[in-house]
C-alpha positions as CSV (number, residue, x, y, z in Angstrom):
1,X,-190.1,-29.4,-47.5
2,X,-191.0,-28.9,-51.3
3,X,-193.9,-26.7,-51.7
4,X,-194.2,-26.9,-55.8
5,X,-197.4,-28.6,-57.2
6,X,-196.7,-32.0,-57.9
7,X,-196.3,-33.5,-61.5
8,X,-198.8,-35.9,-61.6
9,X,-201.3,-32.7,-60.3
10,X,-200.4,-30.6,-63.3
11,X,-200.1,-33.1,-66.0
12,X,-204.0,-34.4,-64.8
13,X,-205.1,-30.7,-64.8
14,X,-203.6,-29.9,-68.2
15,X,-205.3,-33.4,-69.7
16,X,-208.7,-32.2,-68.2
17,X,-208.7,-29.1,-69.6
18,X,-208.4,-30.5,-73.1
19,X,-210.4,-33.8,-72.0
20,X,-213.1,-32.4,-69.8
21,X,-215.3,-35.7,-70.1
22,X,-212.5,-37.9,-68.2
23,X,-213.6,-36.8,-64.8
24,X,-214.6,-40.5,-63.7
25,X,-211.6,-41.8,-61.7
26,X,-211.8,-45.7,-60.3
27,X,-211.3,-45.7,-56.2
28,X,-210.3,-49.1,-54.2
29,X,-210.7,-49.5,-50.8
30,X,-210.7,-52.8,-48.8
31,X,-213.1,-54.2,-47.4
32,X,-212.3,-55.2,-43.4
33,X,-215.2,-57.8,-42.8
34,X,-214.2,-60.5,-44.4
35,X,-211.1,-63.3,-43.2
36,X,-209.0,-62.0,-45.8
37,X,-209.3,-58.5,-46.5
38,X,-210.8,-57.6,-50.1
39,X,-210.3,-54.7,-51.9
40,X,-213.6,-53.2,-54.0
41,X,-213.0,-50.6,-56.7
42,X,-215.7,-48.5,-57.9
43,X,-215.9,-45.4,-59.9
44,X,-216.4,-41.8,-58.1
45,X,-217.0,-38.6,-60.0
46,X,-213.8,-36.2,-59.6
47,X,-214.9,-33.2,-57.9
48,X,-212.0,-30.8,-57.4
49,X,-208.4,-30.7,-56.2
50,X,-207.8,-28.5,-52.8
51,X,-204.8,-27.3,-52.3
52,X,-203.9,-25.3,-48.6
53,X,-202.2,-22.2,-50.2
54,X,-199.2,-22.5,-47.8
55,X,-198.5,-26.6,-48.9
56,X,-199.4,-27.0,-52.8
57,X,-197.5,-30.0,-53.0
58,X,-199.6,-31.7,-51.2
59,X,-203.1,-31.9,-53.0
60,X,-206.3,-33.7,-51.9
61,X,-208.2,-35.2,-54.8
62,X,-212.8,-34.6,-53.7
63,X,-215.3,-36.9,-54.8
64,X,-218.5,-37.4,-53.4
65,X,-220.6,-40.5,-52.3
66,X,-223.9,-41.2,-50.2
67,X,-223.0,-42.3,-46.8
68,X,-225.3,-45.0,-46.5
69,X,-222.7,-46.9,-49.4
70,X,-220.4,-49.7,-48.0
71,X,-217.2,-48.0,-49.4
72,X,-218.1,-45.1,-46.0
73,X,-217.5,-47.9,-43.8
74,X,-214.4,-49.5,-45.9
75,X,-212.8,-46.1,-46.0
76,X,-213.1,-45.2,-42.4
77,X,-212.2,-48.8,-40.8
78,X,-209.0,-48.3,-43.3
79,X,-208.4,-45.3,-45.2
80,X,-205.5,-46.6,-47.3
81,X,-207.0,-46.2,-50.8
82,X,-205.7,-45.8,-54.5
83,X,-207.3,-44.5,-57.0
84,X,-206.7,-44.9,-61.0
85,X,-207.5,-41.9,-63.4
86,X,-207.9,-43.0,-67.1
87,X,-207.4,-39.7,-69.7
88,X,-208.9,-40.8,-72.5
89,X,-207.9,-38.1,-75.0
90,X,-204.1,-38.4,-74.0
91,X,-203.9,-42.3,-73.8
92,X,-202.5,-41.4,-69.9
93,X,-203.1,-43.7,-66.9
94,X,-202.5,-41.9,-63.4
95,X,-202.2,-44.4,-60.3
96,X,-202.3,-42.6,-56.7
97,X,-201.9,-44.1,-53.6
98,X,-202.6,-42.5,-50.1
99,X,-205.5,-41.9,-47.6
100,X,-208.9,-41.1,-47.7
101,X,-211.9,-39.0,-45.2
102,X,-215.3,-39.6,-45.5
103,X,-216.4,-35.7,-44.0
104,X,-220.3,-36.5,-43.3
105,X,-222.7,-33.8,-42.4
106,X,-221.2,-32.3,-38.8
107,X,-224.4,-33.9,-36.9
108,X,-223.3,-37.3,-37.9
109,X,-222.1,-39.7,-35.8
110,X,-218.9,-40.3,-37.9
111,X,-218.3,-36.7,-37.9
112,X,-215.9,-37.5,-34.9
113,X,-214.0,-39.8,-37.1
114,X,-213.3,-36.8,-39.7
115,X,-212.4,-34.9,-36.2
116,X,-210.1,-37.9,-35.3
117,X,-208.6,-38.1,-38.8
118,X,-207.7,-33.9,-38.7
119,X,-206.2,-34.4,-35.3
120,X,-204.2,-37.4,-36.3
121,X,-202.7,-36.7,-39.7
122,X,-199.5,-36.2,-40.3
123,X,-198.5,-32.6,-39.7
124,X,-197.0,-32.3,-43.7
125,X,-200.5,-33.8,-45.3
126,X,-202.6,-31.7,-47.1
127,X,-205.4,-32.6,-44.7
128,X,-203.8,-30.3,-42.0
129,X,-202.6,-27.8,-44.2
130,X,-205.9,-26.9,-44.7
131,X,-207.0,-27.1,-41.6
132,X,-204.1,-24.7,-40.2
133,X,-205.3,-22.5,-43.2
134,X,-209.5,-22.5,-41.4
135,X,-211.0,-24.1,-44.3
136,X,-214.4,-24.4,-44.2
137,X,-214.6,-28.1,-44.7
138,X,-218.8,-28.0,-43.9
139,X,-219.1,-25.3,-47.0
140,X,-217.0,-27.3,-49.4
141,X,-219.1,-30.5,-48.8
142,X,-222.4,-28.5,-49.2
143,X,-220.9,-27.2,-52.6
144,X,-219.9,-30.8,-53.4
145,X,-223.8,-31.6,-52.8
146,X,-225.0,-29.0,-54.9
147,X,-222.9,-29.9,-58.1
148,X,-223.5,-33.4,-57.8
149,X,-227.4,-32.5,-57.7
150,X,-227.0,-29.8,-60.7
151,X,-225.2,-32.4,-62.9
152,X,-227.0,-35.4,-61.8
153,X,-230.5,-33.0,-62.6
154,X,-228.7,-32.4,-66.1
């Protein structure tokens, strides 16, 4: 199993250091209540990348939403997403494809589908190489919180 930080990861993270305004990344979902199942896309903020220090290869891209949005209930009825990063400065489009978790407040009633989604992911996903690692997924989402209230305050 490789264990080297994936191209697309590095190339992103060099291009932000010398772009630091591309940080908006475009995220579709589909949306499971309608006959034919249509996809939204919507811009998030990018947050971070985590990365369990025993799998670096396999990197989870962190935004943040509100809960309330519709995208919650897309995401969690089917968490096959892609997301498109535009870097402006170096003229580079990035197109990634894979699963996203919605991790609510732990009192929330769809905390027990982030439980469901740990306890169900593949065993070589990011997702549980964290959690084999203990990460403290409650802290990192109250961080989250507090930088998307210091830059939205800004």
């Amino acid at each position: 199993m490789a264990t080297s930080i994936p191209r697309w990861k590095t190339a992103i993270t060099d291009a932000l250091l010398r772009h630091k305004e591309s940080v908006v990344i475009q995220l579709a979902s589909v949306d499971p209540k309608h006959d034919i199942p249509t996809p939204h896309v919507r811009s998030h903020i990018f947050r971070a990348f985590l990365c369990a220090s025993s799998m670096p290869s396999l990197p989870l891209i962190v935004t943040t939403t509100d809960i309330r949005t519709p995208k919650v209930t897309q995401i969690t009825s089917n968490s096959h997403v892609e997301l498109v990063w535009w870097i402006e400065g170096t003229q580079e489009q990035y197109r990634i494809s894979g699963f996203a978790s919605v991790i609510p407040h732990p009192a929330h009633p769809l905390y027990r589908h982030f439980l469901y989604n740990i306890d169900n992911a593949p065993k070589a996903s990011g997702l549980t190489s964290l959690t084999r690692e203990d990460f403290e997924w409650e802290e990192k989402r109250q961080r989250n919180i507090q930088s998307a209230k210091r830059a939205y305050e800004s």
